[in-house]
BANURO-627085 format. One record per residue: x, y, z of N, C-alpha, C, CB in turn; residue number from 0; chain; residue in one letter. Coordinates in nm, 4 decimals, decimal comma, always signed. Glycine has a CB too. Example, Ala and Ser with C-alpha at 12.3 -4.5 7.8 and 13.67 -1.06 7.14 Angstrom:
BANURO-627085
[rec [+1,3190 -0,5690 +0,7800] [+1,2300 -0,4500 +0,7800] [+1,3200 -0,3300 +0,7800] [+1,1308 -0,4473 +0,9046] 0 A A] [rec [+1,2850 -0,2250 +0,7080] [+1,3670 -0,1060 +0,7140] [+1,2900 +0,0030 +0,7870] [+1,4084 -0,0598 +0,5725] 1 A S] 
This chain:
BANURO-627085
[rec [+0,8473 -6,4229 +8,3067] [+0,7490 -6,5213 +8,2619] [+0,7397 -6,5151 +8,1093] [+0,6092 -6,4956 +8,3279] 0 A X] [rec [+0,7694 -6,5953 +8,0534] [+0,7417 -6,6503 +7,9162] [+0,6069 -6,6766 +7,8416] [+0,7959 -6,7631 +7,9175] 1 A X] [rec [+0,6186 -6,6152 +7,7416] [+0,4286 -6,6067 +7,7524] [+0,4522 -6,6391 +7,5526] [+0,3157 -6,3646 +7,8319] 2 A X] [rec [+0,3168 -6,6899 +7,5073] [+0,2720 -6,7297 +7,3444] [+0,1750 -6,6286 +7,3467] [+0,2035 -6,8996 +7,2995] 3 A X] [rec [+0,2141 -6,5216 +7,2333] [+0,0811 -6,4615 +7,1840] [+0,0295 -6,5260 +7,0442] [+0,1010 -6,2989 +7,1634] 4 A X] [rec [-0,1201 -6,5680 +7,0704] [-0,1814 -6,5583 +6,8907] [-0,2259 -6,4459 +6,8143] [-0,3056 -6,6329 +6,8676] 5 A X] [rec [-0,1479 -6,4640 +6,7226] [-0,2164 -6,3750 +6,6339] [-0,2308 -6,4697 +6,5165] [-0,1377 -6,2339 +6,6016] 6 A X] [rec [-0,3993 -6,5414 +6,5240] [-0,4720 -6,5996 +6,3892] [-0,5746 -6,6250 +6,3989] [-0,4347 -6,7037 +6,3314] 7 A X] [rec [-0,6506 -6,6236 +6,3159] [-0,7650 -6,6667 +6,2726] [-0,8403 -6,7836 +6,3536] [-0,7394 -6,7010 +6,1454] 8 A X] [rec [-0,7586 -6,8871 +6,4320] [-0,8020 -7,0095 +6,4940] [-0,7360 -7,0182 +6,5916] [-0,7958 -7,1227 +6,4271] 9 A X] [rec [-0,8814 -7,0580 +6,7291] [-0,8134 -7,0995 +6,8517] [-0,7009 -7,2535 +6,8641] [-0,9425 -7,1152 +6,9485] 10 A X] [rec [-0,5805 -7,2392 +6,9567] [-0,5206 -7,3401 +6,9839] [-0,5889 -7,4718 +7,0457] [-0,4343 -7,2937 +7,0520] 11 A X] [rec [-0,5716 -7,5747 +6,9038] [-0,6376 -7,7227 +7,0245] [-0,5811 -7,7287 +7,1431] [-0,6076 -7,8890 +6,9778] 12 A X] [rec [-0,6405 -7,8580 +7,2025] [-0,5689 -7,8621 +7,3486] [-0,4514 -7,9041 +7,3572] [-0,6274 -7,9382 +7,4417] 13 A X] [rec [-0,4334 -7,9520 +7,2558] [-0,2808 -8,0687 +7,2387] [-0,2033 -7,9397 +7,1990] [-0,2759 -8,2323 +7,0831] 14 A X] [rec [-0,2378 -7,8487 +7,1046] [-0,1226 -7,7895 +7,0891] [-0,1036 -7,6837 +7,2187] [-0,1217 -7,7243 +6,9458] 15 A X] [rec [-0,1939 -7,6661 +7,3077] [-0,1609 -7,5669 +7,4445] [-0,1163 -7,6431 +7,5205] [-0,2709 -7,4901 +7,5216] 16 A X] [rec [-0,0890 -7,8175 +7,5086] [-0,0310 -7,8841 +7,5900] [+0,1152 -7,8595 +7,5057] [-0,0981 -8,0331 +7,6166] 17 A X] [rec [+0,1369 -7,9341 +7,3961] [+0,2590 -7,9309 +7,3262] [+0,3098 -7,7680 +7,3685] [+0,2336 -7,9664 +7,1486] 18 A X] [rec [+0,2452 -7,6039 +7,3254] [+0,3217 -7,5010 +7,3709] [+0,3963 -7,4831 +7,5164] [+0,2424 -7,4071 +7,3548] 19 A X] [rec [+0,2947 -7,5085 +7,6133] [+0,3796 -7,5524 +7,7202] [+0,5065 -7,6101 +7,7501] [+0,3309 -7,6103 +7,7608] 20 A X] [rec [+0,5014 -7,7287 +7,7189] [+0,5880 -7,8195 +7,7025] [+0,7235 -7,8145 +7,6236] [+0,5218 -7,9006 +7,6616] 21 A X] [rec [+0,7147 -7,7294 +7,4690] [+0,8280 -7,7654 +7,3806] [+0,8336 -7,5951 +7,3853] [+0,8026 -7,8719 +7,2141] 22 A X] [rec [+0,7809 -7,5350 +7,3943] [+0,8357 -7,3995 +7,3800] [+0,8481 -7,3675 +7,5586] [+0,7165 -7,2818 +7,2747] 23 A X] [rec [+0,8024 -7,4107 +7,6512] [+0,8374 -7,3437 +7,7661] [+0,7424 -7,2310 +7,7928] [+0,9736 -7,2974 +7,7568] 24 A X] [rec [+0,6238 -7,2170 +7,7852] [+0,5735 -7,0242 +7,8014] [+0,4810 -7,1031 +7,9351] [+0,4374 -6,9026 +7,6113] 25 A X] [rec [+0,5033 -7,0021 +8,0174] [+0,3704 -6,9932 +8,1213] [+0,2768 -6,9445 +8,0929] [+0,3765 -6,9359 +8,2287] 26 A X] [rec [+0,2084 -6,8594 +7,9552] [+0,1002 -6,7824 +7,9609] [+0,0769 -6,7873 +7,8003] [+0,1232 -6,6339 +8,0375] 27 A X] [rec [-0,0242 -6,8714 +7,7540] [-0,0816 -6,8078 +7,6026] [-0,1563 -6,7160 +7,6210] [-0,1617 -6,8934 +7,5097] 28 A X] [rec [-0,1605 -6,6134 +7,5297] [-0,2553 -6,5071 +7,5309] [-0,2568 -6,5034 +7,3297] [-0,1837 -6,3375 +7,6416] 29 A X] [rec [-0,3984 -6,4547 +7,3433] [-0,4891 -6,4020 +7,2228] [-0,5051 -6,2886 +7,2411] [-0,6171 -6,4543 +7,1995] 30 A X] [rec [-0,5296 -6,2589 +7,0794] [-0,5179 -6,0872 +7,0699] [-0,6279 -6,0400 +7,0854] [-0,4699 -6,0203 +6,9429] 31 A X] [rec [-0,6783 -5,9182 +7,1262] [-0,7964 -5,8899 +7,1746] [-0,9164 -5,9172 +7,0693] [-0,7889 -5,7528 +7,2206] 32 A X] [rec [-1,0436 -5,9458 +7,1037] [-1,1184 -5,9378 +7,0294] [-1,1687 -5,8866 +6,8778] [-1,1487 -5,9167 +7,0891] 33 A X] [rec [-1,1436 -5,7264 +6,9079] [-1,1771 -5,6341 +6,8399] [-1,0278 -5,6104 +6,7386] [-1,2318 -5,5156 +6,9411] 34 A X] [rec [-0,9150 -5,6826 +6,7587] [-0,7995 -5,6751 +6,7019] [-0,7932 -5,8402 +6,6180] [-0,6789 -5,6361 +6,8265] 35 A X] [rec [-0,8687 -5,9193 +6,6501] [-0,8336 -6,0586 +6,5793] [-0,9603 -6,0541 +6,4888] [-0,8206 -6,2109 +6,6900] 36 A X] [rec [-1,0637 -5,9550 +6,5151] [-1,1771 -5,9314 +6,3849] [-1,1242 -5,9034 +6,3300] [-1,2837 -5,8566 +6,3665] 37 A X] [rec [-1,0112 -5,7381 +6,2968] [-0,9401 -5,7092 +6,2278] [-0,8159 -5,7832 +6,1192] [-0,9188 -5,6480 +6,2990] 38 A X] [rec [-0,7500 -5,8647 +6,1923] [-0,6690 -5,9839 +6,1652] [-0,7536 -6,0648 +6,0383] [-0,6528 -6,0811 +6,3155] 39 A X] [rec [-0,8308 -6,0963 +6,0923] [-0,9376 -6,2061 +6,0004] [-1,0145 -6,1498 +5,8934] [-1,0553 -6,2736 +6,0903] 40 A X] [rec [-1,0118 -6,0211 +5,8806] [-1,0803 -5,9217 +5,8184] [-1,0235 -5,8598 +5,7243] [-1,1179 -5,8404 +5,8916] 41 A X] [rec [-0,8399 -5,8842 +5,6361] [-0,7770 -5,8425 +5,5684] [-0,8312 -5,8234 +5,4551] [-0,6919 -5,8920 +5,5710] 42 A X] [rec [-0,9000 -5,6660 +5,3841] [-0,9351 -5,6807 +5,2288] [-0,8507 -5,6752 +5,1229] [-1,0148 -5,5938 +5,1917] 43 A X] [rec [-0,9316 -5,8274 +5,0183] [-0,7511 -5,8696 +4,9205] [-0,7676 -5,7245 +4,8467] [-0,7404 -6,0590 +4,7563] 44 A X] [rec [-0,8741 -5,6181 +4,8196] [-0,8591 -5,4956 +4,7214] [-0,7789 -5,3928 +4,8037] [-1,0117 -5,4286 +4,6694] 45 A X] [rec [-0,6742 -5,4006 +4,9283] [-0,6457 -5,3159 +5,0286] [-0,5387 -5,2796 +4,8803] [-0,5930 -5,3745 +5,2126] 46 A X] [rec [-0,4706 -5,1683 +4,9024] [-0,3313 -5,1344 +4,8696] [-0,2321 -5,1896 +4,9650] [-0,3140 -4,9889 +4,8640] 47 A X] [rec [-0,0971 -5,1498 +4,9198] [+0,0018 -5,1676 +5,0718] [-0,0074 -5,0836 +5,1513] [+0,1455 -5,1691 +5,0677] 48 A X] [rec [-0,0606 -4,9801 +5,1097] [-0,0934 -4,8980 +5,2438] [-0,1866 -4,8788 +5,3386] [-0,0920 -4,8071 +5,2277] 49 A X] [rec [-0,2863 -4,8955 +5,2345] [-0,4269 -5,0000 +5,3749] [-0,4054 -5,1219 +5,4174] [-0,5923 -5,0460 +5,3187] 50 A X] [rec [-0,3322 -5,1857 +5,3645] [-0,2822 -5,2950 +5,4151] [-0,2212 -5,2711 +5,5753] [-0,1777 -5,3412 +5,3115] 51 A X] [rec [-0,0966 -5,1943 +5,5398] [-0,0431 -5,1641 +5,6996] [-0,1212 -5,0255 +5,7667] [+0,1467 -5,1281 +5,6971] 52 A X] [rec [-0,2125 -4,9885 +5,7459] [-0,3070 -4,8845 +5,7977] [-0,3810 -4,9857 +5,9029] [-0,4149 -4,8063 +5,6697] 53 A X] [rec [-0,4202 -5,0750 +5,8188] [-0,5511 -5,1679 +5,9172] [-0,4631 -5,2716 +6,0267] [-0,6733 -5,2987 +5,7870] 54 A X] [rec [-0,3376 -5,2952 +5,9977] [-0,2815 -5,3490 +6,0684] [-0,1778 -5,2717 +6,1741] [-0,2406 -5,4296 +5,9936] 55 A X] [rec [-0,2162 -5,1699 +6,1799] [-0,0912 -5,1047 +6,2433] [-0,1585 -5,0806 +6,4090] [-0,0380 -4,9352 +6,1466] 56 A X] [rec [-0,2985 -5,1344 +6,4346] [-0,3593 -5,1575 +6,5563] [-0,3037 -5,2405 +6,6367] [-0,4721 -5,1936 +6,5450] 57 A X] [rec [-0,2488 -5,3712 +6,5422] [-0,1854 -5,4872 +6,5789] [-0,0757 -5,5064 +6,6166] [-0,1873 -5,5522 +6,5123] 58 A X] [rec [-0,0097 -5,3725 +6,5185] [+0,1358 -5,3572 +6,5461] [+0,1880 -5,2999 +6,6871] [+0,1868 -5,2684 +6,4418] 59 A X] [rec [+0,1169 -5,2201 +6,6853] [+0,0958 -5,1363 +6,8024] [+0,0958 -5,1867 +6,9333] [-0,0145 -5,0774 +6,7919] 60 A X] [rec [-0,0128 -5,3087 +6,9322] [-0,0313 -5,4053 +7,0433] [+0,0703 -5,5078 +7,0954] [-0,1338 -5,4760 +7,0101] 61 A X] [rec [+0,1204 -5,5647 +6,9577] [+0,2247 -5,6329 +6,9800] [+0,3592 -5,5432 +7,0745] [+0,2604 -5,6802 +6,8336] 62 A X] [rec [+0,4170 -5,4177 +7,0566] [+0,4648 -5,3569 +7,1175] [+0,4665 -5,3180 +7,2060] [+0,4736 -5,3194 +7,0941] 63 A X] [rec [+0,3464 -5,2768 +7,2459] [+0,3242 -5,2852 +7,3987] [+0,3296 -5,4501 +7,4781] [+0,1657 -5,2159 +7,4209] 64 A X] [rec [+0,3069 -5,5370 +7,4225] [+0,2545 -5,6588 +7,4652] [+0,3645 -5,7687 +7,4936] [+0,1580 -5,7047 +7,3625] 65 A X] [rec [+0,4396 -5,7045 +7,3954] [+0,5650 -5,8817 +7,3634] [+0,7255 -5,8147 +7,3966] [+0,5712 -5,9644 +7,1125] 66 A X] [rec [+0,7614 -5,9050 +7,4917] [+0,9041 -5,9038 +7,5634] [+0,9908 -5,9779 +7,4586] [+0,9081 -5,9864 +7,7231] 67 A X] [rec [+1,1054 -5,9666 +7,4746] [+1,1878 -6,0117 +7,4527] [+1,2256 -6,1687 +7,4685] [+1,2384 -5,9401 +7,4971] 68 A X] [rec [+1,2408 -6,2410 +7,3830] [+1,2132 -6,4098 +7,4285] [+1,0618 -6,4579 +7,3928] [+1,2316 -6,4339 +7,6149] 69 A X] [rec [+0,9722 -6,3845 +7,4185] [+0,8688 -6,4465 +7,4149] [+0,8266 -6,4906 +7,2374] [+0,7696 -6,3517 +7,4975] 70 A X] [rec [+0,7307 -6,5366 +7,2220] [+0,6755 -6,6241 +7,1085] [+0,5834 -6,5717 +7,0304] [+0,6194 -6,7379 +7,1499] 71 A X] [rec [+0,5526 -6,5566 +6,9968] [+0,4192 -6,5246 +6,8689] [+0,4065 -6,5928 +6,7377] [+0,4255 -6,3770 +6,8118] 72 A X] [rec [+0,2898 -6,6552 +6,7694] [+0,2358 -6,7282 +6,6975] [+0,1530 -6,6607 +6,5619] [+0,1639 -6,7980 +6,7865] 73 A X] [rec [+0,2493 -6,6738 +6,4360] [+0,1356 -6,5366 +6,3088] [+0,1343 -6,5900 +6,2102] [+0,1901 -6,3654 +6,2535] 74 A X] [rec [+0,0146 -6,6503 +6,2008] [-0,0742 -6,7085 +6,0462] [-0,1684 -6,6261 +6,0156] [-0,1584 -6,8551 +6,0495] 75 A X] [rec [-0,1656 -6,6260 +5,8870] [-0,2816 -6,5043 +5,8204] [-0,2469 -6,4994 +5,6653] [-0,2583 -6,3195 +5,8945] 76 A X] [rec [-0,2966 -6,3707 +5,6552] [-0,2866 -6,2856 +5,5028] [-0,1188 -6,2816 +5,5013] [-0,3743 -6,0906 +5,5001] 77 A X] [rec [-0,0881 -6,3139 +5,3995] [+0,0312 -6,3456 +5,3667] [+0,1453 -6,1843 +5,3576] [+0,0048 -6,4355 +5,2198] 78 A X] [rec [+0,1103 -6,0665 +5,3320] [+0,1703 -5,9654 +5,2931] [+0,1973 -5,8763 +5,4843] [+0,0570 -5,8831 +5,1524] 79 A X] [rec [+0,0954 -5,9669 +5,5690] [+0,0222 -5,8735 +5,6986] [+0,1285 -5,9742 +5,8103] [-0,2137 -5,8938 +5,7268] 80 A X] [rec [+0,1188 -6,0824 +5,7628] [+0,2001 -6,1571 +5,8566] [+0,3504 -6,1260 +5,8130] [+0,1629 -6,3191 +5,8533] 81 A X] [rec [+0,3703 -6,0933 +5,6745] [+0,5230 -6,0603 +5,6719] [+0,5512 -5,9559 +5,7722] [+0,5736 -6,0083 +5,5287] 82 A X] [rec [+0,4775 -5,8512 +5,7715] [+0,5386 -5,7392 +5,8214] [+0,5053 -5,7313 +5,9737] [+0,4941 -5,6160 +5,7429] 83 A X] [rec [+0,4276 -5,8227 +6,0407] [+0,4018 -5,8341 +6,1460] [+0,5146 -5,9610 +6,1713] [+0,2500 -5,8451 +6,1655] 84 A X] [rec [+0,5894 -6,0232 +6,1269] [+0,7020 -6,1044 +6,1472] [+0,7962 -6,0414 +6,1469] [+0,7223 -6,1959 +6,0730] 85 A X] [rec [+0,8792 -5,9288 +6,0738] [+0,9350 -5,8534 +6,0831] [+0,9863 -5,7453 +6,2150] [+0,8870 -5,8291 +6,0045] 86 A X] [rec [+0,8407 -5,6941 +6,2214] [+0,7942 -5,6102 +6,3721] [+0,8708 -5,7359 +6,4919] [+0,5574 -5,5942 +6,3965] 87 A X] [rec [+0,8407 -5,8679 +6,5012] [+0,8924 -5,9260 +6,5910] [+1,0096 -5,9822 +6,6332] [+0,8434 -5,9772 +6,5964] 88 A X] [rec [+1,0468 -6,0209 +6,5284] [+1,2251 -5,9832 +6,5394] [+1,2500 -5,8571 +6,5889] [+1,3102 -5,9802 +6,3934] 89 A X] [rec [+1,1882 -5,7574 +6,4993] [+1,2901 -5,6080 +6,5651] [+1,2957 -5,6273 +6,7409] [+1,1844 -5,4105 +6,5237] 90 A X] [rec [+1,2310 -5,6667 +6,7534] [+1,1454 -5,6978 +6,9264] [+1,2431 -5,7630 +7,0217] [+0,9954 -5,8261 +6,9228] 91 A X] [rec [+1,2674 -5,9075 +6,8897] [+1,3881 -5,9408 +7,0369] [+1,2795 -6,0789 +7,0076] [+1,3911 -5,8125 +7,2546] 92 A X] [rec [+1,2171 -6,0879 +6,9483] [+1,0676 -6,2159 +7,0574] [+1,0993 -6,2929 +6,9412] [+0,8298 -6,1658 +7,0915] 93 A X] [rec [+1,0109 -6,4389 +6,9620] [+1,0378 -6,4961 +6,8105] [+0,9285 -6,5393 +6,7956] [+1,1454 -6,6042 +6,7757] 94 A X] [rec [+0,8818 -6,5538 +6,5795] [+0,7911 -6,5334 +6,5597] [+0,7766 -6,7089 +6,5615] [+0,7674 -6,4296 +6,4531] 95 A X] [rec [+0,6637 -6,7346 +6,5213] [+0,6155 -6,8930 +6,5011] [+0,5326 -6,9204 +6,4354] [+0,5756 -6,9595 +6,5940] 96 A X] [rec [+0,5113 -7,0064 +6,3831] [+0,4238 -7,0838 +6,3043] [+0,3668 -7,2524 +6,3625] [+0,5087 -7,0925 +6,1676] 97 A X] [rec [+0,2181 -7,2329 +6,3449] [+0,1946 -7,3664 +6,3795] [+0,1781 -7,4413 +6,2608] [+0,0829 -7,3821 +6,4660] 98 A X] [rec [+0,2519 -7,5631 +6,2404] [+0,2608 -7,6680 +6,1466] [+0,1846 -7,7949 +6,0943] [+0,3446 -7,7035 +6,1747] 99 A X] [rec [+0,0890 -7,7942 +6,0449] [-0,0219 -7,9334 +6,0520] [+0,0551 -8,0463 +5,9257] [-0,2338 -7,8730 +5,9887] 100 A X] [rec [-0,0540 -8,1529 +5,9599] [-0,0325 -8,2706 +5,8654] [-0,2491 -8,2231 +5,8041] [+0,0286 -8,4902 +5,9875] 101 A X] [rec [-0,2295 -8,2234 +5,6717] [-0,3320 -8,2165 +5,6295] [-0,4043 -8,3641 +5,5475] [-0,3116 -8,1015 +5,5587] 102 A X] [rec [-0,4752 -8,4095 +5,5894] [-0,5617 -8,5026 +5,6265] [-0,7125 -8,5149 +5,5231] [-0,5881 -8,4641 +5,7792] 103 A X] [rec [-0,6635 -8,5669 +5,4011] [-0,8306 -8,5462 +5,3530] [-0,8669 -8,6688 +5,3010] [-0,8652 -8,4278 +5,2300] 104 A X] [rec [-1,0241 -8,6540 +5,3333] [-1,0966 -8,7745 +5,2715] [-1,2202 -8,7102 +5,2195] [-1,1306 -8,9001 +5,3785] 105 A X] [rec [-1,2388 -8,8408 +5,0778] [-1,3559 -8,8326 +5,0147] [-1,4910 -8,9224 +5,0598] [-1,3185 -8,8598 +4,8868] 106 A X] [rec [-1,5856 -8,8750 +5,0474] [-1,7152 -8,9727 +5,0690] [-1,8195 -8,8959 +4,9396] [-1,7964 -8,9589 +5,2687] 107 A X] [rec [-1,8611 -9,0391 +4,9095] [-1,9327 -9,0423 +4,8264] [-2,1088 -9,0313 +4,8713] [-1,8827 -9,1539 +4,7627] 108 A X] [rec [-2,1671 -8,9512 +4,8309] [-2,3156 -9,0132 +4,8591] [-2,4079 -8,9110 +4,7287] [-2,3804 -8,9758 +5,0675] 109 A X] [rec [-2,4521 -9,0932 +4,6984] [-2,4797 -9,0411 +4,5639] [-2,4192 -9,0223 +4,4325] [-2,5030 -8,9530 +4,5799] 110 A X] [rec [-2,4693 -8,8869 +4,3728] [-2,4058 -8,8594 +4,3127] [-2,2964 -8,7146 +4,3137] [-2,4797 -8,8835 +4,2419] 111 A X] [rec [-2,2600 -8,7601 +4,4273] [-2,1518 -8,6058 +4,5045] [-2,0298 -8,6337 +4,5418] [-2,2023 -8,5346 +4,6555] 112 A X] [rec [-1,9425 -8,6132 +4,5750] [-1,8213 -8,6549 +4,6034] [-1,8185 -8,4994 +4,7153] [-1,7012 -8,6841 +4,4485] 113 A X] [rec [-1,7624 -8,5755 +4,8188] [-1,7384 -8,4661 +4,9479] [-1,6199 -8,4664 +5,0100] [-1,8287 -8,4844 +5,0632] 114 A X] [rec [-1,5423 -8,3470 +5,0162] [-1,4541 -8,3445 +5,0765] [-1,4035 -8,2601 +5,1950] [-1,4036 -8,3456 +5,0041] 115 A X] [rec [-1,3339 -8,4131 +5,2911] [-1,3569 -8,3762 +5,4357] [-1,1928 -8,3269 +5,4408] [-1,4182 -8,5210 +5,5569] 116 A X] [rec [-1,1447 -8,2363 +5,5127] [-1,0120 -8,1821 +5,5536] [-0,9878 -8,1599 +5,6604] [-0,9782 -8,0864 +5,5095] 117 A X] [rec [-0,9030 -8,2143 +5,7311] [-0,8730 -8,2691 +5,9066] [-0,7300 -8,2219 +5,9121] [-0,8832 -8,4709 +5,9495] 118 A X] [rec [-0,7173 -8,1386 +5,9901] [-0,6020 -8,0472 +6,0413] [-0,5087 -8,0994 +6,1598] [-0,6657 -7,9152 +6,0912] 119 A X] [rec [-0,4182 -8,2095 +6,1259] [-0,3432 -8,2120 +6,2548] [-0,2077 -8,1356 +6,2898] [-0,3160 -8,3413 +6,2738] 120 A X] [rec [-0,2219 -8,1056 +6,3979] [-0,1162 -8,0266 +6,4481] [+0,0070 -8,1352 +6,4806] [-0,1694 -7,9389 +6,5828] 121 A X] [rec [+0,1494 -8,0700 +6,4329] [+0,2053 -8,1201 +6,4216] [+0,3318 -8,0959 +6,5167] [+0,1949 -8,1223 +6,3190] 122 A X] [rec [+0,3732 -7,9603 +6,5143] [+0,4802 -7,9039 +6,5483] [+0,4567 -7,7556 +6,5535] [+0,5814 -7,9442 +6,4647] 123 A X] [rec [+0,6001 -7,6543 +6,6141] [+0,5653 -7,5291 +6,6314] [+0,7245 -7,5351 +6,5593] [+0,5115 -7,4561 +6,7951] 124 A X] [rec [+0,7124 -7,4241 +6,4512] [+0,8534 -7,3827 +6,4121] [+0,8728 -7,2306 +6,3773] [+0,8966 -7,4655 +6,2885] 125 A X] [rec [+0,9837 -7,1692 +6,3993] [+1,0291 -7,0782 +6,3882] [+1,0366 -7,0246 +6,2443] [+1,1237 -7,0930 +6,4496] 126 A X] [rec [+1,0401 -6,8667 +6,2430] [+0,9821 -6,8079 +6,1247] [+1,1506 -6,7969 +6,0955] [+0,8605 -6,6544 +6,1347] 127 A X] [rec [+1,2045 -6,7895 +5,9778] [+1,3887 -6,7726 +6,0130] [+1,3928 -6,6818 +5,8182] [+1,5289 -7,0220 +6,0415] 128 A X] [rec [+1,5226 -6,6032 +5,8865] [+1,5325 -6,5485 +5,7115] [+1,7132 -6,5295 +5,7297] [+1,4152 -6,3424 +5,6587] 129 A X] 
């Protein structure tokens, strides 16, 4: 069984758990545990590289136990945390992913304010490649 893990900051719309189904093939999305996607979301920019992969190595960990070979993972985040957690998934065998939007903004005026609205559409799922 073919399965999508998230690892990010934001739950999957419905369209894109319809689209994962569909264009990637997985029978099973799964999210990372609770107490591991606080962590995720919780990257401090004053970390070193070594607290960097200290605080993430919960994740790493999980992913290893968690992710087969073939399967998908989905890793948006802190830019230095997702490298090396992209890395970890290749070694794996699994492939990593990225979800892809069309970013969407509008202004409204009221008053004397200018507001800006930013609308996230999902677009596609593509592969992390080096």
């Amino acid at each position: 069984m073919k399965k999508l893990l998230i690892i990010s900051n934001h739950k999957l719309t419905n369209e894109q758990i319809t689209d994962a189904h569909k264009s990637l093939n997985v029978d099973k999305i799964e999210y990372l545990p609770e107490k591991l996607k606080d962590k995720w979301g919780n990257i401090n920019p004053e970390f070193s590289d070594d607290e960097v992969y200290l605080h993430i190595e919960p994740i790493l960990h999980f992913i290893h136990k968690n992710v087969n070979i073939d399967d998908y993972v989905l890793v948006q985040g802190e830019f230095t945390a997702s490298f090396s957690v992209v890395d970890t998934i290749f070694k794996l065998g699994a492939i990593p992913i990225v979800a892809t939007t069309e970013r969407v903004v509008k202004e409204v005026t009221q008053g004397d304010k200018v507001i800006k609205i930013t609308e996230f559409k999902p677009i596609r799922y593509r592969p992390y490649f080096i």
